[in-house]
C-alpha positions, -999 to +999 in steps of 0.1 A: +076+184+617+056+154+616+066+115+621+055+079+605+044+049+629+038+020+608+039-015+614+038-037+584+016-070+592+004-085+623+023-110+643+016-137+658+039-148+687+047-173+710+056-213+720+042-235+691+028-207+674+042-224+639+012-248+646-013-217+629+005-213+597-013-239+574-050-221+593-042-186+586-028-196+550-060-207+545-083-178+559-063-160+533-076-181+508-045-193+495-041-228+480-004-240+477+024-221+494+061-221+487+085-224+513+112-206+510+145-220+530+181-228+538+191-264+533+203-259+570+165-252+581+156-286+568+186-305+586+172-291+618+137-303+616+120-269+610+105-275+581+087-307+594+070-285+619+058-259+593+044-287+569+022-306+596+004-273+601+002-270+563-012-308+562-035-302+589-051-268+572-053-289+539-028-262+520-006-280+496+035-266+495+063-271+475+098-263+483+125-241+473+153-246+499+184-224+476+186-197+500+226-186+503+242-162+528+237-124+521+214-139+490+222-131+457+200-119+432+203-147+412+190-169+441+162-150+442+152-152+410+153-188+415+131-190+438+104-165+420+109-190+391+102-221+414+069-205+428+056-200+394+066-233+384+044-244+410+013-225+410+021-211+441-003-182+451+016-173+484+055-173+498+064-189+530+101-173+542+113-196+570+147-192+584+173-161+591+174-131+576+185-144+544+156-170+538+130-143+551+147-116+525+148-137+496+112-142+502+104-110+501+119-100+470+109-133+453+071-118+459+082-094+433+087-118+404+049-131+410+036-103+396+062-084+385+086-092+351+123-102+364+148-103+370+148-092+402+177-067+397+154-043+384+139-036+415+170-031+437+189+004+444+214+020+464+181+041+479+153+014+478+118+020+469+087+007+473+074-021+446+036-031+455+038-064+459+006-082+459+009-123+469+007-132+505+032-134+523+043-151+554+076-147+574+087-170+601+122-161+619+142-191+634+166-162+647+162-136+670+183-110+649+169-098+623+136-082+624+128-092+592+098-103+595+084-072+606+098-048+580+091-039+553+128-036+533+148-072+516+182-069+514+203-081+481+236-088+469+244-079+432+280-096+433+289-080+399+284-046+415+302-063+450+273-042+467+239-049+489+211-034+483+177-029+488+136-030+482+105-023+501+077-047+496+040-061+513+040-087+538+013-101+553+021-115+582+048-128+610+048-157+629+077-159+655+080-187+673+112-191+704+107-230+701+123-229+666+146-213+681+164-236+705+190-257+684+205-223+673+243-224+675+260-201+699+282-181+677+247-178+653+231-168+685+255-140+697+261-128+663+223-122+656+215-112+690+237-084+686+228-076+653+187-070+670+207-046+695+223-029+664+192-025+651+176-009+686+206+015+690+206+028+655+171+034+657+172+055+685+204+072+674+189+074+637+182+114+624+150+100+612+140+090+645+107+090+659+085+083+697+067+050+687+103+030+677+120+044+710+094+024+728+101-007+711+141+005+708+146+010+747+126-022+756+144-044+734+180-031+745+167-039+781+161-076+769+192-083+750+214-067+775+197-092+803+191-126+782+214-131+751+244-140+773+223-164+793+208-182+753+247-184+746+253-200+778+224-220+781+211-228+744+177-245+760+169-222+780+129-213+765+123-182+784+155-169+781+153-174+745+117-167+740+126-131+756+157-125+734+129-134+704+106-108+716+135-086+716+141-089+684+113-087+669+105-052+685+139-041+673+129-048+638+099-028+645+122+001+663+143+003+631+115-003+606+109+035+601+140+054+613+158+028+592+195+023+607+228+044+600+268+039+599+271+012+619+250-011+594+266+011+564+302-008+581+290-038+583+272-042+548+315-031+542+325-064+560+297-081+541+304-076+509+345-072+508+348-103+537+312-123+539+311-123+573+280-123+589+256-096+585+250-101+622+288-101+635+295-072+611+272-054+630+284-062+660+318-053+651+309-021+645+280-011+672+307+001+698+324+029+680+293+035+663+279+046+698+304+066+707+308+085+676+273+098+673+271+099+712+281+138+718+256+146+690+228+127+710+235+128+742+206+119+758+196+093+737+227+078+749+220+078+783+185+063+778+205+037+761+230+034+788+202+030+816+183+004+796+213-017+796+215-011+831+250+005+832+258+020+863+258+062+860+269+090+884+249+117+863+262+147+845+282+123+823+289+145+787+282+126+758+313+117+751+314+101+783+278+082+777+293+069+741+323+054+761+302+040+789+275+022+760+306+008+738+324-007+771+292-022+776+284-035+746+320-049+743+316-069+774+285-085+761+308-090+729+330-111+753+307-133+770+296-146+740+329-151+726+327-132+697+358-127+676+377-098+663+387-088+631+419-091+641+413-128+658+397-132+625+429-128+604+417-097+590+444-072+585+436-032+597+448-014+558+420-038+541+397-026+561+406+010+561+404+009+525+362+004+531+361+045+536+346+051+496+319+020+507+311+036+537+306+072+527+287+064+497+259+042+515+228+060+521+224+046+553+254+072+561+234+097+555+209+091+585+234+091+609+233+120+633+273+130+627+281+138+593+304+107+580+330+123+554+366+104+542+379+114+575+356+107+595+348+068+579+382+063+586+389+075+617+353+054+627+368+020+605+403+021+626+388+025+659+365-004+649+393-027+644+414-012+672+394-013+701+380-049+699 
């Protein structure tokens, strides 16, 4: 047996560290960038930031600020057709996941024919891409920016999927950070804690993401309540961007399992967000694969810093991590599906989406009909 440590680009982090973009745009010898965007990005003064380094450097940008929730392929194509439009020779993803995914795919369509359709699949593969690219969180969720995989909706199929392409490198800055909105911030923060726990849970697992897996759960568990609580608070939110970004390095080769294949569910059937779906589904998710892991659940346990008497079985450990994870749920006021108006058969009629998703398939318990089920009802049940 052998394992794969990869890390896709380097990263830059810190305070201010947006100020670099337009200089290392331009040791890459690019020319004009296109920024890639929400509209919500630009009302919160990011943007400016990102285009005074561009100034400085001398690197002209244009704008493509589209970007919509859980993007769509067709928004995606629209932004490959604006950066051709404008001579672009390098993408600029600012934003959440969804800004820093579209970019990703977009780099596609600038060498690649479109649409971009073509390119995504129930089991993504890899598509060469070739123009720089540069990713810049304004979240601490995602990971995005240092993976290698864009998720995309195709509504007419009322599925997301997926595509492996280059990048080139990360920036990730906490400053750009500290105007997030609390329910944005819970619902992402737990989403990087999905990502860590899935990781380290995943069959494909492997040494080099448990480092970054265990250290980020450690993080999230001490500073997201304290970002919710206290939205200025730099160094707790600089640590909760840290955390994130080594959970998107943790799940960047063992990819993640059920819990994400539940939420993607939720996604798709109710748009929430990718971040709360995950969320939603992290506790049960624990303590269904916990008894077939057990001591990956206790490592998980102690870096949260749950109390222990040792000898617990892993049934036990998965109880003890989902309580947990609950009560982080709670401080951060985040809602159930049931607060949420969601009603218990719709969702347990998301078994066929859940078996089918190959993310199912690296999950460490086999999910079957039954089993989907039994893991959908207790997530709407027990929170």
């Amino acid at each position: 047996m052998y394992q794969v440590f990869s890390q896709p680009a380097p990263i830059i982090f810190g305070r201010g560290s947006i100020s670099v973009l337009g200089e290392k745009i331009k040791e890459m010898g690019c020319k004009k960038a296109l920024i890639v965007c929400e509209k919500g990005i630009m009302d919160a003064g990011i943007i400016s930031k990102a285009t005074a380094s561009l100034e400085t450097a001398g690197v002209a940008y244009a704008l493509y600020s589209g970007v919509l929730a859980d993007p769509p392929d067709s928004s995606v194509d629209e932004a490959g057709k604006a950066a051709i439009a404008e001579s672009a020779d390098c993408l600029v993803g600012i934003g959440g996941g969804s800004s820093l995914d579209t970019a990703k795919a977009a780099s596609i369509l600038m060498t690649n024919p479109g649409p971009v359709r073509n390119y995504i699949t129930a089991f993504p593969t890899f598509v060469d891409t070739k123009t720089p690219l540069i990713l810049v969180p304004t979240t601490a969720g995602t990971g995005s920016e240092c993976t290698t995989v864009a998720i995309i909706s195709l509504p007419d199929k009322n599925v997301k999927w997926g595509v492996f392409v280059n990048t080139s490198l990360a920036i990730v800055d906490p400053e750009l950070m500290l105007t997030l909105p609390k329910s944005i911030t819970a619902s992402t923060g737990m989403d990087a804690f999905a990502h860590a726990a899935e990781a380290m849970t995943a069959v494909n697992w492997n040494y080099h993401s448990d480092l970054f897996a265990e250290a980020a759960i450690a993080k999230i568990s001490k500073h997201l309540v304290v970002c919710c609580n206290d939205p200025g608070n730099v160094d707790a939110r600089s640590e909760m961007a840290l955390a994130a970004n080594w959970a998107g390095l943790a799940f960047n080769n063992p990819i993640t399992h059920v819990g994400h294949a539940v939420a993607d569910a939720f996604s798709v059937h109710f748009h929430t967000p990718h971040g709360l779906g995950c969320a939603l589904a992290l506790p049960e998710t624990m303590a269904l694969v916990a008894p077939a892991v057990p001591d990956r659940m206790r490592t998980i346990a102690k870096a949260m810093g749950l109390p222990l008497a040792g000898g617990e079985s892993g049934e036990q450990l998965g109880r003890i991590v989902a309580d947990g994870i609950r009560a982080i749920m709670r401080k951060t006021d985040m809602q159930s599906l049931k607060e949420m108006g969601y009603e218990r058969e719709k969702v347990l009629s998301f078994v066929p989406d859940v078996v089918v998703s190959h993310l199912s398939q690296n999950c460490p318990v086999t999910i079957d009909e039954k089993t989907a089920a039994n893991l959908l009802a207790a997530v709407y049940d027990t929170y």
